[in-house]
N, C-alpha and C positions, 0 to 999 in steps of 0.2 A: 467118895473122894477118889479114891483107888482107878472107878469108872474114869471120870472126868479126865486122869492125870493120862492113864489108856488111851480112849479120844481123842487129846490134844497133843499125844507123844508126835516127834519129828517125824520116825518110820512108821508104816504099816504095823499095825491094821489104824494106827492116830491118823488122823489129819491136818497135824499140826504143821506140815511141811505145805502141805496146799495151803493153810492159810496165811504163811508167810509168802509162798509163791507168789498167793491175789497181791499181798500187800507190797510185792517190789514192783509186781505187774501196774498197781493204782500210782506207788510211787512216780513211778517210771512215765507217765501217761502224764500224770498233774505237771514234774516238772518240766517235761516237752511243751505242755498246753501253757502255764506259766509264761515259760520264755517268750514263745510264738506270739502269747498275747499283751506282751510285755511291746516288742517289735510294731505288733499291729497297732498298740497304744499310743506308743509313742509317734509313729508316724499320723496317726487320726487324731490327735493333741496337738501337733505342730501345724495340721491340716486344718485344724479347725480354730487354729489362733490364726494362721496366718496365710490359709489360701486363699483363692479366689472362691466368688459366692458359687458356682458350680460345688464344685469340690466340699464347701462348707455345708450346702443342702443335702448333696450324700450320704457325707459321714454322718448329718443329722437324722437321715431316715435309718443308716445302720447300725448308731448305738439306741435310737429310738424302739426297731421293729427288735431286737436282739433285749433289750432289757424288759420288753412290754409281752413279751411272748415267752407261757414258761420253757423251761429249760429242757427236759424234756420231749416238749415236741419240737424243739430248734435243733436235737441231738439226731430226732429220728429224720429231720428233714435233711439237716444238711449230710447225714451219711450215708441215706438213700438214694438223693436226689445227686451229693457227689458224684456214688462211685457209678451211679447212672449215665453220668456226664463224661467220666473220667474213660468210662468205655466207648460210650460213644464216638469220642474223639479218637478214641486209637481204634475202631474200627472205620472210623472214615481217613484215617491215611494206611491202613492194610494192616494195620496189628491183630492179634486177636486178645483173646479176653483178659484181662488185665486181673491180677490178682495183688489187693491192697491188703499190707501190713495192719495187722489188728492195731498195732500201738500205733501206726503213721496215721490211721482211721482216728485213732482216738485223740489225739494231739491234735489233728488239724479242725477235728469236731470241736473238740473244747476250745482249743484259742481261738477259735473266730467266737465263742460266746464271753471268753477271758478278753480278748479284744475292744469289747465295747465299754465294760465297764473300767479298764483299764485305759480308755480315751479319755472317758471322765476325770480320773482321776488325778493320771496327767495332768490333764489342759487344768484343772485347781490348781493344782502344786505349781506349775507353770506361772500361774497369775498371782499367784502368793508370793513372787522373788519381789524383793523389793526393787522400784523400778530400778534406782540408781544404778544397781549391778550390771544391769542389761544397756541402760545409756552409755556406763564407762568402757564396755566392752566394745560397743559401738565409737566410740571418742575414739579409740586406741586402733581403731580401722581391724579389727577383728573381721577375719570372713563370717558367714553366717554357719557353717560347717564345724569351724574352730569355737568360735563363742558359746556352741550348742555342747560341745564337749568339752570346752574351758570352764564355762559358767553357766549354761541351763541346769546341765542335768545334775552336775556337784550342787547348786543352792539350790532344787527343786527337791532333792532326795529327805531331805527330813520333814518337808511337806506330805511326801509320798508315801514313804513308808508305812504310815496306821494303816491307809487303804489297800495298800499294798500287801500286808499280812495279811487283815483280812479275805484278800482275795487269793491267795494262797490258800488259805482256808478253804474254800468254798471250790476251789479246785481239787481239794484231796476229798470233798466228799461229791462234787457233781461226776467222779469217776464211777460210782456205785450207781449211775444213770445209766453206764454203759453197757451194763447187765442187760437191757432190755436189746441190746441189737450182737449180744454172745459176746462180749470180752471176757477173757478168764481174770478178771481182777478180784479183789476182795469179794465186794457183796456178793459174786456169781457163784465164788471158790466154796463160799459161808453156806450159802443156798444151798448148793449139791452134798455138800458134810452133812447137814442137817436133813435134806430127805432123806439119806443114805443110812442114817444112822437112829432119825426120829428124834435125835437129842437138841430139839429146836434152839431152847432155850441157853443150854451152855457153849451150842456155837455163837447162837446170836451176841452172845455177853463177851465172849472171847474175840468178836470182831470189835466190838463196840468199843471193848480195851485197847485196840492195838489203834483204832482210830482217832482215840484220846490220849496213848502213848506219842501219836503224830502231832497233832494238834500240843501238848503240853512241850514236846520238844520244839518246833518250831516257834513257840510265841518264845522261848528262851534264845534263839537264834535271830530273830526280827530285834530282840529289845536290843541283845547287842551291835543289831544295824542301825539301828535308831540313833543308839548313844552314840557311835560313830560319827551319824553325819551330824551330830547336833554337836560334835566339841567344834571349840569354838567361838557357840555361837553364845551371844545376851542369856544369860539363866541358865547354863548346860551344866553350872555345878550345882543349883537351887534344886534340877530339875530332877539330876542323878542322885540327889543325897535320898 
């Protein structure tokens, strides 16, 4: 026991301070990818309720190729194949070689995979408003700008929210993906404690805690988003008791 508590102390010779480091590094990544994909969501939900069939074929091929392709290698593609782009373009107006932010890497990898399923989830929650809300809004000469932040997105938010955590979720553990192209996040931080030290098994359990300390705290933080947007509404004391 004595070992273990040695190991996992905050200073040297523990590594308990790297593997809080990975976890603000994973934090830090999910919530940037979260938001980003939240943004891409919403606008590929609104695009796919109500653009033109161009624009709706699109967005159909890129929550399509993005949710049918594992994660993984849409991680390695799009941050190879970005920051390949992302140079090429600054040396064809005279820059030279461009050096990307591990987390801005990581954010813009993940939200464009948090983007697709966050379209879906949307454009549901979206068609789940009861129509009436969206005709009186209309009645009332509402722009379409106002109405979207009048009444889409407040009646849409308690449809949204289950899918919404879970995809939270699923963003605090596709950051341990990131290990394969060198992020110092969790999984990378856990990996190197572990050959360094051979003590595979009490790093691996000591991440697997703190990944489950994330996930029990945040489904505590979503219910009370939930109840939020559900007062209210038909059943929100049935539903809270």
């Amino acid at each position: 026991m004595e070992q273990v508590i040695e190991l996992l102390s905050l200073s040297p010779p523990g590594w308990g301070g790297n593997l809080l480091r990975g976890l603000l590094h994973s934090l830090e990544i999910a919530l940037g990818a979260f938001g980003f994909g939240l943004l891409i969501g919403l606008g590929g939900a609104i695009g796919k309720l109500y653009g033109g069939p161009i624009l709706r074929d699109i967005l159909a091929v890129y929550t399509t190729v993005v949710r049918a392709v594992p994660e993984l290698v849409l991680i390695l593609i799009l941050y190879y194949v970005g920051t390949d782009l992302i140079n090429k373009a600054a040396g064809a107006m005279g820059y030279g070689r461009v050096e990307i932010s591990g987390v801005a890497a990581g954010i813009w990898v993940l939200g464009v995979v948090q983007g697709a399923y966050a379209t879906e989830i949307l454009r549901g929650a979206i068609k789940a408003i009861p129509i009436g809300q969206i005709e009186a809004a209309r009645a009332f000469g509402m722009p379409p700008l106002k109405m979207l932040r009048r009444v889409t997105i407040p009646a849409m938010m308690s449809f949204a929210i289950p899918g919404l955590a879970n995809l939270w979720l699923i963003a605090t553990k596709d950051t341990a993906l990131l290990a394969v192209v060198g992020f110092n996040e969790l999984t990378l931080e856990t990996r190197q404690a572990a050959a360094s030290t051979r003590a595979y098994f009490t790093f691996f359990l000591a991440a697997g805690a703190l990944y489950l300390m994330v996930t029990l705290v945040s489904g505590r933080v979503f219910a009370r988003i939930e109840k939020w947007a559900r007062k209210g509404q038909p059943g929100h004391r049935r539903a809270g008791a």
